[in-house]
C-alpha atoms as a printed R data frame, in Angstrom:
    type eleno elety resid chain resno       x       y       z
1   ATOM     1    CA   UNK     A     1   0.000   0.000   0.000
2   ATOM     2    CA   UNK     A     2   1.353   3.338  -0.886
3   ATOM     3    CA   UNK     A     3   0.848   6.066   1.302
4   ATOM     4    CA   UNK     A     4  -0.081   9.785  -0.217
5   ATOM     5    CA   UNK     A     5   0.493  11.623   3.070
6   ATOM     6    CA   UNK     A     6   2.856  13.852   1.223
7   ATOM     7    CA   UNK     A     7   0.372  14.945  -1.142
8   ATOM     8    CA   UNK     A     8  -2.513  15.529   1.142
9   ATOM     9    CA   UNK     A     9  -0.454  17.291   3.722
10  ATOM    10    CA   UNK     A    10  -0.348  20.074   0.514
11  ATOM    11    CA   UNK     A    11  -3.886  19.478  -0.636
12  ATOM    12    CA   UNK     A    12  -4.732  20.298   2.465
13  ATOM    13    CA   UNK     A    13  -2.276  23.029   3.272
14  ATOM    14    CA   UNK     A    14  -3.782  24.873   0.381
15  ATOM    15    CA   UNK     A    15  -7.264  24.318   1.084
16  ATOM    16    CA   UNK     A    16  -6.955  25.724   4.521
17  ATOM    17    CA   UNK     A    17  -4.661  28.642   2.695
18  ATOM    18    CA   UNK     A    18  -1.854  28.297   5.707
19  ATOM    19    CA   UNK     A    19   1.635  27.674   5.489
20  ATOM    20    CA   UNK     A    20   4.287  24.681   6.515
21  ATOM    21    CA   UNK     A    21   5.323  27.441   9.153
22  ATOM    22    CA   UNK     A    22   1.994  27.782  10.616
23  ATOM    23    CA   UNK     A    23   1.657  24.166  11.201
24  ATOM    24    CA   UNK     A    24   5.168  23.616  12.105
25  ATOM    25    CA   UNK     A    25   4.268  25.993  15.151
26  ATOM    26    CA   UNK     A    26   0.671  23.914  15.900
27  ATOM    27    CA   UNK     A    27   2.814  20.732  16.055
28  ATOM    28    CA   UNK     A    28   5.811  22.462  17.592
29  ATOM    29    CA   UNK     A    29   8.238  20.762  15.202
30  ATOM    30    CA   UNK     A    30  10.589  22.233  12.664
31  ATOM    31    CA   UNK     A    31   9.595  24.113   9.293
32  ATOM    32    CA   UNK     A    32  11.581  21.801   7.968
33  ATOM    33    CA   UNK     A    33  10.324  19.123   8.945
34  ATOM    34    CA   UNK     A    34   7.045  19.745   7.647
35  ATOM    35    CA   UNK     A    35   8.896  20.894   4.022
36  ATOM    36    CA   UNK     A    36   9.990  16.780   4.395
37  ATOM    37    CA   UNK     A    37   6.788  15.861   5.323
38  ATOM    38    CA   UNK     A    38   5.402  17.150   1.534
39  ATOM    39    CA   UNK     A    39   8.491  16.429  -0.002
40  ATOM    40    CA   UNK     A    40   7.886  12.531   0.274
41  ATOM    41    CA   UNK     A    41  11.183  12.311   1.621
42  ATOM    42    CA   UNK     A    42  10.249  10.896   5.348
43  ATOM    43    CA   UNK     A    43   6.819  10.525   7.146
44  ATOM    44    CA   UNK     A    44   5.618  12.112  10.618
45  ATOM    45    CA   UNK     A    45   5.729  10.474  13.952
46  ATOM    46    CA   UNK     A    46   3.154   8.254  14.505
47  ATOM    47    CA   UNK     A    47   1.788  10.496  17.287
48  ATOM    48    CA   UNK     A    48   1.463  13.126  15.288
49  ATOM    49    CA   UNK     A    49  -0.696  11.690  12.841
50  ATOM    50    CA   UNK     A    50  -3.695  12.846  15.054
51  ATOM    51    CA   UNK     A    51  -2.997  16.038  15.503
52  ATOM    52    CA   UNK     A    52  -2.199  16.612  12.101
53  ATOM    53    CA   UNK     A    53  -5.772  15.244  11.383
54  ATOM    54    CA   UNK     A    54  -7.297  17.146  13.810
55  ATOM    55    CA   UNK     A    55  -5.810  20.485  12.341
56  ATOM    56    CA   UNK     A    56  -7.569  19.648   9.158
57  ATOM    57    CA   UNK     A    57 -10.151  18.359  10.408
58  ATOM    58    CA   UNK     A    58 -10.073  14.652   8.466
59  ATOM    59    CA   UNK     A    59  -9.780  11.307   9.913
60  ATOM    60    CA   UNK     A    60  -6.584   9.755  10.143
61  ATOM    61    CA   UNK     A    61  -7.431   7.009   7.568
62  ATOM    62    CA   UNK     A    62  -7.600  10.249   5.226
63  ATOM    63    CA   UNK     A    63  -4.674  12.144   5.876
64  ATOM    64    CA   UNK     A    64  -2.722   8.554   4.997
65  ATOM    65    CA   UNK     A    65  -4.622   8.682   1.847
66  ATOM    66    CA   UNK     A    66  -6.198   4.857   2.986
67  ATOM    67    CA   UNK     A    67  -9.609   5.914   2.234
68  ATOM    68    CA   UNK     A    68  -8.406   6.785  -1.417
69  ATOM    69    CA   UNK     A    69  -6.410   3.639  -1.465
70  ATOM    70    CA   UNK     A    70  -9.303   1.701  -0.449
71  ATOM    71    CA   UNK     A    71 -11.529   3.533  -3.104
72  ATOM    72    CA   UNK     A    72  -9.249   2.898  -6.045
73  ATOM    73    CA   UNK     A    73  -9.329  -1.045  -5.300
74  ATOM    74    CA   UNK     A    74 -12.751  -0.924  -5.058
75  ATOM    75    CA   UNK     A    75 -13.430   0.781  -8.473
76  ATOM    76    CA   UNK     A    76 -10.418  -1.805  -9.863
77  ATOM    77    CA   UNK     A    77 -13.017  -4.440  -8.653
78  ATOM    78    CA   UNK     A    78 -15.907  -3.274 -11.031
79  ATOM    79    CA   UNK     A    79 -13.210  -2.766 -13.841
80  ATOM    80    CA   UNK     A    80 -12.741  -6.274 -13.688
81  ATOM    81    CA   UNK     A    81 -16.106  -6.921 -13.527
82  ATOM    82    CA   UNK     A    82 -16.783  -5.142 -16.630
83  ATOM    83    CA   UNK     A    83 -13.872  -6.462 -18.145
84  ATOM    84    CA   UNK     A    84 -15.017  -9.817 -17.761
85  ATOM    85    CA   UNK     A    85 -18.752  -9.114 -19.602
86  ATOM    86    CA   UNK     A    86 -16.912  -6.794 -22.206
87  ATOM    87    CA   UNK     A    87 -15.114  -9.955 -23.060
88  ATOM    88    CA   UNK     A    88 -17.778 -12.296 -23.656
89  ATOM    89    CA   UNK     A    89 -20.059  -9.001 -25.075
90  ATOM    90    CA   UNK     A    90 -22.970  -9.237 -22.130
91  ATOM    91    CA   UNK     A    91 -23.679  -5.555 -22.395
92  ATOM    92    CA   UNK     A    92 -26.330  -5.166 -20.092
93  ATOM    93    CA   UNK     A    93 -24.581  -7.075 -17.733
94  ATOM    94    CA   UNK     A    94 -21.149  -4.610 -18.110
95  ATOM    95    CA   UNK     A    95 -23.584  -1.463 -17.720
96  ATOM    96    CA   UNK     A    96 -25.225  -3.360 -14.480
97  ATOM    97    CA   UNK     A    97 -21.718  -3.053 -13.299
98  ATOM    98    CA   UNK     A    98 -20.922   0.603 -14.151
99  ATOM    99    CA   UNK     A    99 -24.973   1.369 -12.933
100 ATOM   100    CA   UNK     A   100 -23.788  -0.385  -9.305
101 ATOM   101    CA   UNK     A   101 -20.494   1.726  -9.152
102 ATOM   102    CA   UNK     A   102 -22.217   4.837  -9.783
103 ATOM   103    CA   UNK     A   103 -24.545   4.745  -7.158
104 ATOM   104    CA   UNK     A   104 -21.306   4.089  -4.519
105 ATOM   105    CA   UNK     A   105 -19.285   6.441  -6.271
106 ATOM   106    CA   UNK     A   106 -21.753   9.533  -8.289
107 ATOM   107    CA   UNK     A   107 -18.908  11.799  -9.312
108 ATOM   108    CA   UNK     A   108 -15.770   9.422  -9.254
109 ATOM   109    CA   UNK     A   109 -14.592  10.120 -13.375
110 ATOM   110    CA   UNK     A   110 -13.199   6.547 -13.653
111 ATOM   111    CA   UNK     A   111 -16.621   5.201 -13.057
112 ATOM   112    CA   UNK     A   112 -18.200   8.049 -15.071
113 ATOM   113    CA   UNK     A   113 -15.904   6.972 -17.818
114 ATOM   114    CA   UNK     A   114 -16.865   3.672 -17.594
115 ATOM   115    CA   UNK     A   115 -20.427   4.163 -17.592
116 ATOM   116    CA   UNK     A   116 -20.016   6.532 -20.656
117 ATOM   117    CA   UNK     A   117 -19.131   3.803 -22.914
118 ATOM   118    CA   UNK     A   118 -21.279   1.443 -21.621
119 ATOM   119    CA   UNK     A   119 -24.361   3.234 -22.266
120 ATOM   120    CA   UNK     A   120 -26.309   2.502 -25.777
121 ATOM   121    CA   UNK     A   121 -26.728   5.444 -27.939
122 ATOM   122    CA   UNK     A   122 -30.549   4.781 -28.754
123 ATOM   123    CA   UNK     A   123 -32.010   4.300 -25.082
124 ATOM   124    CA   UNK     A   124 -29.580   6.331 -23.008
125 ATOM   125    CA   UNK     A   125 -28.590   9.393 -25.835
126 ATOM   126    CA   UNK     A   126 -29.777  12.533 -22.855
127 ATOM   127    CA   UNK     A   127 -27.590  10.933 -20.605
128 ATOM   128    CA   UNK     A   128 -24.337  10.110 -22.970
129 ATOM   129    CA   UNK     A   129 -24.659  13.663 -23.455
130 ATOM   130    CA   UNK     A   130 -25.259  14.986 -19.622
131 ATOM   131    CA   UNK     A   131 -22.117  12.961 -18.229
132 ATOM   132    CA   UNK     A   132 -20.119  13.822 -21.817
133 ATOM   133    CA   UNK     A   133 -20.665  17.254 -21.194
134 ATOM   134    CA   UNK     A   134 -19.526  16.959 -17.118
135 ATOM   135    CA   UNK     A   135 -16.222  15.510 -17.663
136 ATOM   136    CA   UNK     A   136 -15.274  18.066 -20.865
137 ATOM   137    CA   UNK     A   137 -16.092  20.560 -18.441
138 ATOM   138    CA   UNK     A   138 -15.040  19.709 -15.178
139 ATOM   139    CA   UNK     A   139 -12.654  16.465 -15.566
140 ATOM   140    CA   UNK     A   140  -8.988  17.461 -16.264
141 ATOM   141    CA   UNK     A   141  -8.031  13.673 -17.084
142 ATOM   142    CA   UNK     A   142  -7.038  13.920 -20.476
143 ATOM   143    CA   UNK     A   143  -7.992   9.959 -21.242
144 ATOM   144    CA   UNK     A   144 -11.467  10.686 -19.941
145 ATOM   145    CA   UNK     A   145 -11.734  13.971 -21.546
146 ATOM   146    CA   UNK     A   146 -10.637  12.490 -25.111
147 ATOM   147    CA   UNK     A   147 -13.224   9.124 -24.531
148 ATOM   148    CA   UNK     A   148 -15.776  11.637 -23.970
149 ATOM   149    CA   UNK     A   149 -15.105  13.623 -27.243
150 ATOM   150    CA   UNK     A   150 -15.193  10.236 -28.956
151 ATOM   151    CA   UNK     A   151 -18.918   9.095 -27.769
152 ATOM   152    CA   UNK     A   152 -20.203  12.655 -28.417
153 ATOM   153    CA   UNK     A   153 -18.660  12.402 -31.880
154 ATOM   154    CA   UNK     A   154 -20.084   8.583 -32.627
155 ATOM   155    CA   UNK     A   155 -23.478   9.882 -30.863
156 ATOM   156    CA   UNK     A   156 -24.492  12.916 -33.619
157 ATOM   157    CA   UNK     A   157 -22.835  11.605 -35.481
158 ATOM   158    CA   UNK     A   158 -24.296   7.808 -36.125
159 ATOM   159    CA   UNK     A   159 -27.579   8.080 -34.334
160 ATOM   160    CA   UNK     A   160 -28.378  11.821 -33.900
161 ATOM   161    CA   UNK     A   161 -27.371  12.426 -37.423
162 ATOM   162    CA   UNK     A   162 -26.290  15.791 -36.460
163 ATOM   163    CA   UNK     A   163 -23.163  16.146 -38.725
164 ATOM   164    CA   UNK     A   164 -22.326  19.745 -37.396
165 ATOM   165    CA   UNK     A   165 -22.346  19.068 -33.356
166 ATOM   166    CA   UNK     A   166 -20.506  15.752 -34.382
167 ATOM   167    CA   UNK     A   167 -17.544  17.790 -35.925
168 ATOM   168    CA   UNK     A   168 -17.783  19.898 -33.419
169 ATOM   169    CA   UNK     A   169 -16.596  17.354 -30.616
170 ATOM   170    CA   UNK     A   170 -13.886  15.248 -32.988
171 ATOM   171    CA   UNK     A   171 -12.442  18.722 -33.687
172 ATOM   172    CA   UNK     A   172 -11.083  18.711 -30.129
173 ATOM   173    CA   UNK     A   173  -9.348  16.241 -29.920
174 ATOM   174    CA   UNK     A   174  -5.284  15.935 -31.061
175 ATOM   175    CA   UNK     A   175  -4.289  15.435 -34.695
176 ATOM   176    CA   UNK     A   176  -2.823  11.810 -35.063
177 ATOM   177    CA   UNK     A   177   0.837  13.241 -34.913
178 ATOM   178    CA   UNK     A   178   0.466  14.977 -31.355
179 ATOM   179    CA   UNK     A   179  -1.108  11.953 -29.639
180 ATOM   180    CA   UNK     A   180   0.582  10.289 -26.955
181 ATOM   181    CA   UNK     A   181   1.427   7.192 -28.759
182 ATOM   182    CA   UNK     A   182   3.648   9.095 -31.336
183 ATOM   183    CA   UNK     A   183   5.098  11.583 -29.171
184 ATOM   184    CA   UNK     A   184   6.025   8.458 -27.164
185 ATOM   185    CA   UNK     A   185   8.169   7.114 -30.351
186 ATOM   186    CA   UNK     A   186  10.496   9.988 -30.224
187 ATOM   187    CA   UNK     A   187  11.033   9.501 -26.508
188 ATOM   188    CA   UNK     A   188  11.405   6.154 -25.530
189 ATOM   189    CA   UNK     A   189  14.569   3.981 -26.384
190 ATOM   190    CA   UNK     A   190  15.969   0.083 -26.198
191 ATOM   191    CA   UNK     A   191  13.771  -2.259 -25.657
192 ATOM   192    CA   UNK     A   192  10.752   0.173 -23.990
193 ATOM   193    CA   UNK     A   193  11.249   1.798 -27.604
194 ATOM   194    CA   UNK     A   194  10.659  -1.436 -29.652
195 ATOM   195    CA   UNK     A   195   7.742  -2.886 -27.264
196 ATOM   196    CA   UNK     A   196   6.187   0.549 -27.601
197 ATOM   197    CA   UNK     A   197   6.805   0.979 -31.493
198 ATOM   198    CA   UNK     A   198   5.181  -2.742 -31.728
199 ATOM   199    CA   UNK     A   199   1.932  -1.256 -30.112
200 ATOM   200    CA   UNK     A   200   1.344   1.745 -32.343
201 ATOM   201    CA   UNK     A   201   2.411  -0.490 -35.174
202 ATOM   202    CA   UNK     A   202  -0.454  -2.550 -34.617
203 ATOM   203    CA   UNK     A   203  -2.938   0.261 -34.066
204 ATOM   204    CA   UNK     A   204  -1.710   2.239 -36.506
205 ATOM   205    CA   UNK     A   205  -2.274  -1.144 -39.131
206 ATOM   206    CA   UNK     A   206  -5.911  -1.384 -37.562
207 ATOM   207    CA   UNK     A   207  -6.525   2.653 -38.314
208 ATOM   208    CA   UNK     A   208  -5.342   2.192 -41.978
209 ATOM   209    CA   UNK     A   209  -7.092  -1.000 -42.487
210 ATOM   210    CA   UNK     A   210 -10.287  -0.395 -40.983
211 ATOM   211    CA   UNK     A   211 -10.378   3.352 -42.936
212 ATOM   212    CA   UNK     A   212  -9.743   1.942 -46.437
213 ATOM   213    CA   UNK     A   213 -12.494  -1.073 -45.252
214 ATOM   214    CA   UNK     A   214 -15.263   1.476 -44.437
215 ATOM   215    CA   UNK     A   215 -14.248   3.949 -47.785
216 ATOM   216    CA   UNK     A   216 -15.015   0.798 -49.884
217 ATOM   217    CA   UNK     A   217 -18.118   0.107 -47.615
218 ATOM   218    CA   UNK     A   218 -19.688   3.576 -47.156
219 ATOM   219    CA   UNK     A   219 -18.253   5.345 -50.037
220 ATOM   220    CA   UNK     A   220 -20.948   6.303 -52.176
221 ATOM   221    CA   UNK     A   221 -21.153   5.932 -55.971
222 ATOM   222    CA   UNK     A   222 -17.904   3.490 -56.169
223 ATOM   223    CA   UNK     A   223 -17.775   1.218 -58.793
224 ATOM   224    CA   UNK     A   224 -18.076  -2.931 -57.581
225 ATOM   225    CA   UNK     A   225 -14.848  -3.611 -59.251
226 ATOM   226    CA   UNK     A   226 -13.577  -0.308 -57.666
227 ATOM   227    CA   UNK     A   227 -15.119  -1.750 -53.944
228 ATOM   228    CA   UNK     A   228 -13.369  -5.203 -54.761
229 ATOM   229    CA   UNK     A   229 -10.065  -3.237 -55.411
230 ATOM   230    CA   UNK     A   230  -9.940  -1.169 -52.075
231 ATOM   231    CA   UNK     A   231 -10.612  -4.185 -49.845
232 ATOM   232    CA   UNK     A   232  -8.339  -6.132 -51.324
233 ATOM   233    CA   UNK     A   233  -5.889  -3.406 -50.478
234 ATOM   234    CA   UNK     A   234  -7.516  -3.574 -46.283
235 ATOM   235    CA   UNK     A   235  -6.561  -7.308 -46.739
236 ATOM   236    CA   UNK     A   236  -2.741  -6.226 -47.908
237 ATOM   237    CA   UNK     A   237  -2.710  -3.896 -44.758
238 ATOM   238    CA   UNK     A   238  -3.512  -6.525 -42.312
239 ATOM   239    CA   UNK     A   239  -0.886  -8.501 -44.616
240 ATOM   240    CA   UNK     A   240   2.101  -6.684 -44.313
241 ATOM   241    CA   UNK     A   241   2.137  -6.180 -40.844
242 ATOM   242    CA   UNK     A   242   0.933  -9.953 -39.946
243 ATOM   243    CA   UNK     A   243   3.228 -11.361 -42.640
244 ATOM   244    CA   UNK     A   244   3.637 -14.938 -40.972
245 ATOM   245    CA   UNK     A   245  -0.722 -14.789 -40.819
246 ATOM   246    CA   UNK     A   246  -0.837 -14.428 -37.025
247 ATOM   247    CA   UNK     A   247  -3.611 -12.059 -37.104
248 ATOM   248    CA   UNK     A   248  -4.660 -13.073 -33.597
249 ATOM   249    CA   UNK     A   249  -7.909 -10.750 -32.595
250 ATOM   250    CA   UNK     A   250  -7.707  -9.322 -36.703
251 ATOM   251    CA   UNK     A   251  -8.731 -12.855 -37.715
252 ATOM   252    CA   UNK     A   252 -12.406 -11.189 -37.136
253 ATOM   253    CA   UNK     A   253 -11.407  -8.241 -39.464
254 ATOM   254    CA   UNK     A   254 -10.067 -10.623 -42.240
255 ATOM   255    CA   UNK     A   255 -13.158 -12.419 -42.097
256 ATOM   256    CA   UNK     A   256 -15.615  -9.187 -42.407
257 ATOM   257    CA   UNK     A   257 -13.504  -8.034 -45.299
258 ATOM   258    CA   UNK     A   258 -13.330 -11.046 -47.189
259 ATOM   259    CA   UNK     A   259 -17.504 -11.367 -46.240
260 ATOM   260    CA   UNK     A   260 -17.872  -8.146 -47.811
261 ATOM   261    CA   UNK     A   261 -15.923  -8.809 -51.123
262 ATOM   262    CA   UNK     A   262 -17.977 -12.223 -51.326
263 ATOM   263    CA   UNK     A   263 -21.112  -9.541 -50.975
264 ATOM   264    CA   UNK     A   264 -19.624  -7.436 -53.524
265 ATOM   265    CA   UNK     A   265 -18.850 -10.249 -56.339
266 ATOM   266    CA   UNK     A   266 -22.483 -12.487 -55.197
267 ATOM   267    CA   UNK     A   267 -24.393  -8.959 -56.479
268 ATOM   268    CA   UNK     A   268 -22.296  -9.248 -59.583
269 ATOM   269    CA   UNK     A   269 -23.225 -12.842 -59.965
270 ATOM   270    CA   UNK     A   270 -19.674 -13.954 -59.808
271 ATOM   271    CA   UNK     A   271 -20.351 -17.650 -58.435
272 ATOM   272    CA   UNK     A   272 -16.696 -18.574 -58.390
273 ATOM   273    CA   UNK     A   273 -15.109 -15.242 -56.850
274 ATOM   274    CA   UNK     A   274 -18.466 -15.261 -54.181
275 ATOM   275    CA   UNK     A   275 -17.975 -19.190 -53.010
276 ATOM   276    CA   UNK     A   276 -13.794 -18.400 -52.972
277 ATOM   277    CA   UNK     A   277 -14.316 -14.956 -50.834
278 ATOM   278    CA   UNK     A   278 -17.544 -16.786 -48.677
279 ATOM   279    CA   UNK     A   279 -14.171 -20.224 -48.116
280 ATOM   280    CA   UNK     A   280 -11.887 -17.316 -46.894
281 ATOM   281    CA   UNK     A   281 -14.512 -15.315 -44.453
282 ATOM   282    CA   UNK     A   282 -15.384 -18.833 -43.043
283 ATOM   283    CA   UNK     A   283 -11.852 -19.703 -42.671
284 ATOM   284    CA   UNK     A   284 -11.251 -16.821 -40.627
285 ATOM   285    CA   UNK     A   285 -14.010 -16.658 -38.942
286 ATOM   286    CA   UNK     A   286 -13.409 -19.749 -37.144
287 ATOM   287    CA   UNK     A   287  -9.378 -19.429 -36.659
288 ATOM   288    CA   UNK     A   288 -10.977 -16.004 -34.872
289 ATOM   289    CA   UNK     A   289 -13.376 -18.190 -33.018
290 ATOM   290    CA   UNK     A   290 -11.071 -21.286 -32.137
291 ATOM   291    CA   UNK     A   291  -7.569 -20.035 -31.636
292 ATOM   292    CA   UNK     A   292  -5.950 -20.200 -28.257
293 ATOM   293    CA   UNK     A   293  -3.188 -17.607 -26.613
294 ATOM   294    CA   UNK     A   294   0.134 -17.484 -28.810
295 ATOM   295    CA   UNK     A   295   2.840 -14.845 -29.176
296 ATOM   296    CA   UNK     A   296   3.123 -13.651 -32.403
297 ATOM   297    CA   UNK     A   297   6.005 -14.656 -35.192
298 ATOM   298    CA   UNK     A   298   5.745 -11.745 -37.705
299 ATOM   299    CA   UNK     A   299   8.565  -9.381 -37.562
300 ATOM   300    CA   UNK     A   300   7.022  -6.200 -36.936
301 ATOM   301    CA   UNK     A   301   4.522  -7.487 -33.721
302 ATOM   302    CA   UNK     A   302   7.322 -10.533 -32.426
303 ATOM   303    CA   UNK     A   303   6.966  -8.654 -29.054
304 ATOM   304    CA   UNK     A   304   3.350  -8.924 -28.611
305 ATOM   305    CA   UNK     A   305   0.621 -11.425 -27.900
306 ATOM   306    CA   UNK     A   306  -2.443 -12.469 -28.630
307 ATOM   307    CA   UNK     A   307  -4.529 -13.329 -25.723
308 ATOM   308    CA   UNK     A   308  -8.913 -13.773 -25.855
309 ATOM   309    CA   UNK     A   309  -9.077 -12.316 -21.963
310 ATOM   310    CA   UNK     A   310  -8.115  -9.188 -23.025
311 ATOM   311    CA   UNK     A   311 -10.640  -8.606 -26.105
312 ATOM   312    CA   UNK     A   312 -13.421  -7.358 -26.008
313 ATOM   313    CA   UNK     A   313 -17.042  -7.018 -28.029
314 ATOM   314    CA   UNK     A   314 -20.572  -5.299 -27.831
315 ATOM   315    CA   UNK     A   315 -22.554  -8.182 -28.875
316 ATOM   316    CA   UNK     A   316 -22.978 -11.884 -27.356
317 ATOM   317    CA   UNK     A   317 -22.047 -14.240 -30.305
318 ATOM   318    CA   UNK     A   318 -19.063 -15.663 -31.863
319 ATOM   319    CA   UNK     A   319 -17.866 -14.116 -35.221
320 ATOM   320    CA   UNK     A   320 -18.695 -17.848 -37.022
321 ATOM   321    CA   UNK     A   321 -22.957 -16.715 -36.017
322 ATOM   322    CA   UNK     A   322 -22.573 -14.120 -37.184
323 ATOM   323    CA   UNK     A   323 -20.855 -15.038 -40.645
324 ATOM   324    CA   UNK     A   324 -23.539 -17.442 -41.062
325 ATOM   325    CA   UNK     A   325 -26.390 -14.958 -40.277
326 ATOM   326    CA   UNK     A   326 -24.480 -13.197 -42.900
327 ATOM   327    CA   UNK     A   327 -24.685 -15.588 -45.480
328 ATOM   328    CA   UNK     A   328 -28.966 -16.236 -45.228
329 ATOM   329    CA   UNK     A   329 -28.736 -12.773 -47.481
330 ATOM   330    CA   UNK     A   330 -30.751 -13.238 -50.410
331 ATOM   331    CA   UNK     A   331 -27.749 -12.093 -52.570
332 ATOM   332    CA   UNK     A   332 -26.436 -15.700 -52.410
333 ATOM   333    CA   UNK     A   333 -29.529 -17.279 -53.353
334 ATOM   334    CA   UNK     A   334 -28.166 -18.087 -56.919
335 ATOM   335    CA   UNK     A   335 -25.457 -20.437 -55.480
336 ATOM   336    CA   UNK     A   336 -26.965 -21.488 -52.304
337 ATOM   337    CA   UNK     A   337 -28.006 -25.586 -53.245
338 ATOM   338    CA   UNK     A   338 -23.891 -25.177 -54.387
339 ATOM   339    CA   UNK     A   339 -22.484 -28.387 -52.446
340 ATOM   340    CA   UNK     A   340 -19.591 -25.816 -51.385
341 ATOM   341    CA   UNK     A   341 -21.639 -23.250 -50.321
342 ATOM   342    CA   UNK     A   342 -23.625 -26.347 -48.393
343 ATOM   343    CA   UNK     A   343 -20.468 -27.106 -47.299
344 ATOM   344    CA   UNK     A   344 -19.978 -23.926 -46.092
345 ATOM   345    CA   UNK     A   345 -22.443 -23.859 -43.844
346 ATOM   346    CA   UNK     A   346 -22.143 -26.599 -42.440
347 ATOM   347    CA   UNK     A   347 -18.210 -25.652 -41.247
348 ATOM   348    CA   UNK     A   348 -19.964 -23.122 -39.603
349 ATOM   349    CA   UNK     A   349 -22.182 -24.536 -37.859
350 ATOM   350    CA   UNK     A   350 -20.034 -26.553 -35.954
351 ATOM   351    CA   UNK     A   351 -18.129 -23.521 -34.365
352 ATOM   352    CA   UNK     A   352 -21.108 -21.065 -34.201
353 ATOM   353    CA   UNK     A   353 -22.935 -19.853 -31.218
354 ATOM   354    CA   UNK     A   354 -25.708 -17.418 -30.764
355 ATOM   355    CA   UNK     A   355 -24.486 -17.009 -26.944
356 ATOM   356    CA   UNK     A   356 -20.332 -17.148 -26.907
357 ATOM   357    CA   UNK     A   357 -20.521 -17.487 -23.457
358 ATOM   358    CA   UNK     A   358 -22.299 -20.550 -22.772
């Protein structure tokens, strides 16, 4: 347990607007002692810690910073909690969580946070905007503050539909080149340096792929060929940076872009392209579904693993349900009594489950 007596003894110093001197002379010790005191560099006497208390009118238990202490575990506990449902996508259950923390902790930001992105957009919209509003205005926690631009954004954006307000919010947050995770780069060094690079190297691979993915998705007016083109250039993305095919969590994204180029080519009436993009998006679908821990081969990510506790989802099935709810789209009617595409969906069914968690 790590005492903070340092730091409250100048908390509350400054609340009470005295000075080290003036509570040097209530305790009768030295001014600089006291200047030690808040310097971290030794603690009081034990029989002092009442008086001090008593001065500022805390408990003991406070001026230690143990109630703090105490508080942080506690919120660490629903963390997990949430953690836990966020893994197997139990929503409801995760906001139970945050819902439980809030009412033993209103104002704590952590929690706040928390509860922020566990709220749905369509039921709870007022109140993604209430507590989004609080922390940009009161919390000076810069990972809370930029989370909070980020659900505002999403919310007008998505679901509001209010472009303007939705540009508003993303347009305070950092450009890419001033975020922590860059600035970072030109800091670190050795092997903090490569571990680090290895992190934003993988994000930075997700940014790019999942940006050219939704251009060919949402991109109005693009030609089918043009579509086919771009995600095949997502897939290269993924690629380069997962050379030895160790996508680990990306196995999902593989599998949605290869679903969508199997769309793409089945509205062309491209049997053979449709059944060999619809192989792939299966294939991947279960590796995402089925594969256990491993560290990762591929030159660039070598330092990192893949491990399922610490992913995380919104919905409660496994990526193989969800391929095959994919695949009852009447697009693929014209090759469905195909014995591959039977065969297809029959792969599937043997990994697929409507509740992942069961």
């Amino acid at each position: 347990m790590n005492l903070s007596i340092c730091e409250n003894l100048k908390e509350q110093r400054k609340k009470k607007n005295n000075t080290q001197e003036d509570l040097a002379g209530f305790l009768d010790v030295s001014v600089s002692a006291v200047s030690k005191w808040e310097r971290g560099e030794c603690y009081p006497d034990i029989e002092l810690l009442p008086k001090i208390a008593s001065y500022y009118d805390i408990s003991v238990d406070d001026l230690l910073g143990v109630s703090e202490i105490k508080k942080k575990e506690r919120i660490n506990e629903y963390q997990n909690r949430a953690s836990d449902f966020a893994h197997i996508g139990d929503e409801k259950a995760k906001l139970a969580v945050w819902r439980e923390a809030q009412k033993e902790y209103p104002n704590d930001w952590t929690v706040l946070y928390g509860l922020l992105y566990s709220l749905n957009y369509e039921e709870h919209s007022q109140e993604i905007i209430e507590i989004g509003e609080k922390i940009l205005a009161q919390c000076t926690d810069n990972n809370c503050r930029y989370g909070a631009m980020q659900v505002l954004c999403f919310l007008y954006s998505y679901h509001l539909k209010d472009k303007e307000k939705a540009k508003e919010y993303a347009s305070m947050a950092p450009i890419l080149y001033v975020t922590s995770d860059i600035l970072l780069s030109h800091v670190l060094e050795g092997d903090e340096l490569a571990e680090h690079s290895q992190s934003n190297i993988i994000q930075l691979t997700e940014l790019l792929g999942q940006e050219i993915f939704n251009y060919a998705r949402r991109k109005g007016g693009i030609e089918s060929d043009e579509r086919k083109r771009a995600y095949h250039m997502a897939l290269k993305v993924y690629e380069l940076t997962y050379e030895d095919g160790d996508f680990g969590f990306y196995a999902c994204r593989i599998s949605e872009i290869y679903g969508n180029l199997a769309k793409v080519s089945a509205e062309q009436q491209n049997k053979a392209d449709t059944l060999e993009y619809l192989a792939n998006s299966v294939k991947y679908a279960k590796i995402y579904d089925t594969q256990e821990d491993f560290k990762h081969t591929s030159l660039l990510v070598n330092r990192k693993s893949h491990g399922k506790a610490t992913s995380s989802k919104n919905y409660m099935s496994n990526t193989s349900y969800l391929t095959l709810k994919g695949i009852e789209h009447k697009c693929y009617d014209f090759c469905r009594d195909d014995e591959e595409f039977v065969k297809l969906i029959e792969d599937l069914k043997e990994v697929a489950k409507e509740n992942a968690s069961e």
